[in-house]
N, C-alpha and C positions, 0 to 999 in steps of 0.2 A: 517611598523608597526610591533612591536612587537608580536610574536606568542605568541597568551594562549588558549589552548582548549575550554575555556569556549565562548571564542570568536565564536566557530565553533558549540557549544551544537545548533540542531536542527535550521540551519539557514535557512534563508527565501532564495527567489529565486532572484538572479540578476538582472538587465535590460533585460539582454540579455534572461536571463531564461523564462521573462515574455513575452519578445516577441516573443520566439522561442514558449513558449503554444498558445500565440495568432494567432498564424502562422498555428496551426494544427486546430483549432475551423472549419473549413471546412469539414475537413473529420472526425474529430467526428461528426459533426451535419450527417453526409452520414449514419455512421451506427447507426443510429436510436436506442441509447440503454433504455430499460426499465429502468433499474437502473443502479446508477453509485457507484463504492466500492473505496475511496479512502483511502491511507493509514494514519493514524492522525500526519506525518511527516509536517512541515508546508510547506517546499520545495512542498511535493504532492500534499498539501492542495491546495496552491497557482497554482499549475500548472492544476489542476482541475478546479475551479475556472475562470480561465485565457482561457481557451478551452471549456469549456464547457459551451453552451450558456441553457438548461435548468435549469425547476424551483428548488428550491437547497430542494427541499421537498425530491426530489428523489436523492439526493445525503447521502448515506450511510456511516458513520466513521466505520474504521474496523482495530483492531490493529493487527490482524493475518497477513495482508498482508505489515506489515512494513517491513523497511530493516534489513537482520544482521549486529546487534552493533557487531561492531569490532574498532568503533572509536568514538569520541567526535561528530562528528557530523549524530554518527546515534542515539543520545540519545534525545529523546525528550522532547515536553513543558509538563507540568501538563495539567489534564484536564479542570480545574481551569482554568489554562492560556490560553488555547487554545478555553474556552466558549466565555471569554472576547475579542479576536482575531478576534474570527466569531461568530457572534451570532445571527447568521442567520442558521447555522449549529445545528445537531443535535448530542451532545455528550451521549447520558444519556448511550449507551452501554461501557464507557472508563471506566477504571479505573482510580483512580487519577493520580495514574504514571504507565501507562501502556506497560511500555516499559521491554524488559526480562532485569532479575537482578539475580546476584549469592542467591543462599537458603542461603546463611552464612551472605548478609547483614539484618541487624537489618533497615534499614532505605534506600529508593528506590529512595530517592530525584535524581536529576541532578546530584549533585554535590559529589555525594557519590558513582553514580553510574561511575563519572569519576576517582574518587580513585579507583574503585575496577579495571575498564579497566588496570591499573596502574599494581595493585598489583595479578590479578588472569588471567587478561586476556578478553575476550568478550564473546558472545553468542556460545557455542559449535555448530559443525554441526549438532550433533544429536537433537539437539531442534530444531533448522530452519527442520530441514527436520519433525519432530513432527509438526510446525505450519504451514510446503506446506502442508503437510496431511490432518490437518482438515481444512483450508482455501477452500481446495478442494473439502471435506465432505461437507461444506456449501453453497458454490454455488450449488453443486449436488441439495440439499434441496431447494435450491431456486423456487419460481413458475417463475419467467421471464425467458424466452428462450436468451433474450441480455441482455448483462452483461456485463460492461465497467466497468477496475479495473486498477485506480492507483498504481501503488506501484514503486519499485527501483530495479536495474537491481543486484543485489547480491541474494534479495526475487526470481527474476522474471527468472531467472536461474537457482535455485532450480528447480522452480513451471514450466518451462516446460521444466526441464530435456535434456537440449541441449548442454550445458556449454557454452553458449554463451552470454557474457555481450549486452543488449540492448543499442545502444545512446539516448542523452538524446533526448527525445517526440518521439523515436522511437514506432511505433503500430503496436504488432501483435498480429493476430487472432487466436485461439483456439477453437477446438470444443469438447465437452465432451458429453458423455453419460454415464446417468445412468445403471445397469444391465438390469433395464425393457426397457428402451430406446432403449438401444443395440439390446432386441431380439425382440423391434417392427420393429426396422429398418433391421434387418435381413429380417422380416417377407414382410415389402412391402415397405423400402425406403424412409419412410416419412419423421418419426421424426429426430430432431437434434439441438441441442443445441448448440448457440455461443456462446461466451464472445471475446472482446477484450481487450490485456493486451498493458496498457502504462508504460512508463519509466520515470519519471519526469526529 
């Protein structure tokens, strides 16, 4: 087949993709998470979806933890497209096109945000590292102590600072504390906050 970018704008998951989510649905269902944060990438979508056998009430869209667009297929559907997709799903926090785009374009579609990839280039590092920061700030915020978050191994790199690309439905664990957190658990050991981070 002939290459066209457009071909690759935000594409869905494989066979192989889908089986490989349905292969991990074991050990998600082990760590028992509160809420689940996936990215509004359809690949992420799908591969949540696919493993994760709870009700999708608790399944959360979160465009902070997308991947950095540096290509056609980190660019995503509308949130339009993506109601009619799933709609079982809760979008109302997207934006219509919620994906980063240079300040110079006049117009965010798909298909302009592949022009600009062309002509400027993708998402700077100093943004992605601005969106691990507050992604960060709001799990902090969060009341559930388990936190299962989809995203993609460029995001997931950044966000735990190890420089090491994740495979794909690869899961690991992270723990965070807030300042108070920290100096309770100084104090006597208790508190401590999980999340686990997947890879679609």
């Amino acid at each position: 087949q002939t290459y066209t970018p457009q071909r690759y704008i935000d594409a869905p998951l494989t066979d192989r993709g889908r089986q490989q989510a349905q292969s991990i649905a074991g050990r998600i269902a082990e760590l028992k998470p509160e809420l689940v944060v996936t990215s509004p990438m359809t690949r992420s979508i799908q591969t949540c979806l696919n493993s994760y056998r709870g009700p999708p009430q608790s399944v959360m869209v979160q465009a902070g933890c997308t991947e950095l667009l540096c290509c056609a297929a980190d660019i995503g559907s509308s949130r339009g497209r993506l109601s009619k997709s799933f709609p079982h799903l809760n979008f109302v926090n997207l934006d219509e096109h919620w994906w980063w785009t240079s300040k110079r374009m006049t117009c965010q579609c798909a298909d302009c945000t592949q022009r600009m990839l062309v002509e400027v280039g993708g998402e700077p590092r100093e943004c992605l590292q601005t969106r691990v920061k507050e992604f960060e700030n709001w799990l902090l915020e969060r009341p559930e102590s388990r936190i299962l978050v989809y995203s993609h191994s460029g995001f997931l790199a950044a966000f735990l600072n190890d420089g090491k690309y994740m495979d794909n439905c690869e899961i690991r664990v992270r723990y965070m504390l807030t300042m108070g957190q920290a100096e309770s658990r100084r104090d006597n050991g208790k508190h401590e906050n999980g999340g686990a981070m997947l890879n679609p």
